[in-house]
C-alpha positions in Angstrom: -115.7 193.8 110.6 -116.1 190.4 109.4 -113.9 191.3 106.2 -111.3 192.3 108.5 -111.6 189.0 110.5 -111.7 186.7 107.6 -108.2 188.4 106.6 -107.1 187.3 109.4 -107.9 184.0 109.7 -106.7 183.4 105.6 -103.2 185.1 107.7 -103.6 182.5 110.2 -104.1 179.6 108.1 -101.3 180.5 105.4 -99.1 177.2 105.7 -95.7 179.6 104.7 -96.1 181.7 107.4 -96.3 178.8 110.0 -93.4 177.5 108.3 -91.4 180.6 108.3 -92.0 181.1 112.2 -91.0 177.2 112.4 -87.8 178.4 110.7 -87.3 181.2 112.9 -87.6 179.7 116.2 -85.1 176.5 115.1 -82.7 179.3 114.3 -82.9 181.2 117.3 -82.3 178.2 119.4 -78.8 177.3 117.1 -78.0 181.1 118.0 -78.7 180.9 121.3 -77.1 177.6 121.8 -74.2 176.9 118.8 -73.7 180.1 117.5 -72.5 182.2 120.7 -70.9 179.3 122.5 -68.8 179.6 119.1 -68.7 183.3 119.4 -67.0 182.4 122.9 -64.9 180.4 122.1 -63.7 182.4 118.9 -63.0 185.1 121.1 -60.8 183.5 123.1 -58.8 181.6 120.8 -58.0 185.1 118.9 -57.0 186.8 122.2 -54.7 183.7 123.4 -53.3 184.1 119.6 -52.8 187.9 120.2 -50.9 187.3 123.7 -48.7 184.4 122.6 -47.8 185.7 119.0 -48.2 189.0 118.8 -50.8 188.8 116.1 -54.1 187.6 115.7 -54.8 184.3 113.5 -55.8 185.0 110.2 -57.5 181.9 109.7 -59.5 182.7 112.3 -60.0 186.5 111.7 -61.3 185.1 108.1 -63.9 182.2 110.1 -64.9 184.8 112.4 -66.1 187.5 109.1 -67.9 184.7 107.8 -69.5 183.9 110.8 -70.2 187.4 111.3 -71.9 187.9 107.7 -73.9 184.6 108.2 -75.3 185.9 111.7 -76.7 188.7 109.9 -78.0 186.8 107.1 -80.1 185.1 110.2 -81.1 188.4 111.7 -82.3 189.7 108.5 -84.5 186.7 108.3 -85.7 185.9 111.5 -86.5 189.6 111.4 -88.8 189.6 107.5 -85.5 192.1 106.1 -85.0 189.6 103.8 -86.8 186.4 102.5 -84.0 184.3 101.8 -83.1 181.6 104.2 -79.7 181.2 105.8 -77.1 178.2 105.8 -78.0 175.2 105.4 -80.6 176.1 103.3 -79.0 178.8 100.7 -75.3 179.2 100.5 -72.8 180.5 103.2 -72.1 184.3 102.6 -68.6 184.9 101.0 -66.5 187.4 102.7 -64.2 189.9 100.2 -60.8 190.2 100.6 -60.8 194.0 101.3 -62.5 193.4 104.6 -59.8 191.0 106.1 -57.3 193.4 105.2 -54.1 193.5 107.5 -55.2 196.0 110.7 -53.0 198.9 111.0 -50.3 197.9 114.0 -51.7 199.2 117.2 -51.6 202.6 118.3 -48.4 203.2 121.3 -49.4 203.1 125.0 -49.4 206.0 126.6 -46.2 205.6 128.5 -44.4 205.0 125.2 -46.0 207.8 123.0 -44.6 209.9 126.0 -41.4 208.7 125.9 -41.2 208.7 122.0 -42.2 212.8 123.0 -39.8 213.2 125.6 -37.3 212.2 123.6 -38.1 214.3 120.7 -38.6 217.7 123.1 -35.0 216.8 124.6 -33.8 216.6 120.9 -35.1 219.9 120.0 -33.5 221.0 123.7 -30.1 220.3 122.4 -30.3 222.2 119.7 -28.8 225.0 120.2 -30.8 228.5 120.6 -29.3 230.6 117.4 -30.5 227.7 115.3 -34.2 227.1 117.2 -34.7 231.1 116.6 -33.5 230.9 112.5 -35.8 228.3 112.3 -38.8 229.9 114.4 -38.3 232.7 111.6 -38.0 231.0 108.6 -41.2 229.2 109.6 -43.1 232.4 110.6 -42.3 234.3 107.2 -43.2 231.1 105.4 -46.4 231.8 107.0 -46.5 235.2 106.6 -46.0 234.7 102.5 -49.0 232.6 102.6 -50.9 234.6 104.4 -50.4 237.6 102.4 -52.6 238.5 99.2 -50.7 238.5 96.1 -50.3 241.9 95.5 -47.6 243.6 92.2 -45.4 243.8 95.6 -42.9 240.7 95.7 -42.5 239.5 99.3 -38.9 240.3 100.6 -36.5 237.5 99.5 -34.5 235.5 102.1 -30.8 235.8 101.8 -30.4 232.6 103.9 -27.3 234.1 105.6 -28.8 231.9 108.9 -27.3 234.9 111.2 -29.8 235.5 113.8 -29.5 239.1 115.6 -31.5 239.7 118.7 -33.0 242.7 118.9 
């Protein structure tokens, strides 16, 4: 037992690991009080540049990643991940090109991706039904050749006449 408790108190005493905890706490307090004001304010900024423009700020997409990399260079510290410590006290992280990438263009509302199908079924409406039916056909026997196991038999060859007869 009194092994155990001298480890303990060696622990205890270690001047690095009061240090580190020193380190810890003065970085929880700029989170708390610098780095999610920023966050905020970040926020805001990007959706004010999305509403007036169109587009979010690319500048500010790029200052938000490296924030973002250098918050989790402080949770990996103040949580013993990792050993190094973050900005000011080792270099900023560096954020790659690939992940600031141009976003694809948002996806349609739902009112428009009903119109854009709306208007596509009343194209295929106006077609008229001789030519719907050849081309029902012609897409079910292209199926039907796929389908079927190649066998010495060849698969009946389409004369392409486009005359429908209903039968």
């Amino acid at each position: 037992m009194s092994d155990e408790l001298n480890e303990i108190v060696d622990n205890i005493t270690q001047p690095s690991a009061w240090i580190r905890v020193l380190f810890m706490t003065l970085f929880a307090v700029a989170s708390y009080f610098v780095l999610l004001p920023l966050i905020l304010v970040l926020s805001i900024a990007q959706a004010l540049f999305a509403l007036i423009t169109g587009k979010d700020n690319a500048n500010l997409r790029y200052f938000a990643a490296t924030l973002e990399l250098y918050i989790s260079q402080l949770i990996k510290f103040m949580t013993y991940i990792s050993e190094v410590k973050p900005y000011p006290f080792s270099d900023l992280p560096e954020v790659e090109d690939d992940s600031l990438q141009e976003k694809p263009a948002p996806k349609k509302s739902n009112e428009e991706a009903n119109e854009a199908a709306a208007s596509t079924t009343s194209a295929v409406e106006k077609k008229p039904a001789a030519k719907r039916k050849t081309v029902k056909k012609k897409a079910a026997k292209k199926k039907a050749a796929k389908k079927a196991p190649k066998a010495t038999e060849k698969p009946e060859a389409d004369t392409g006449s486009g005359d429908v007869s209903d039968s």
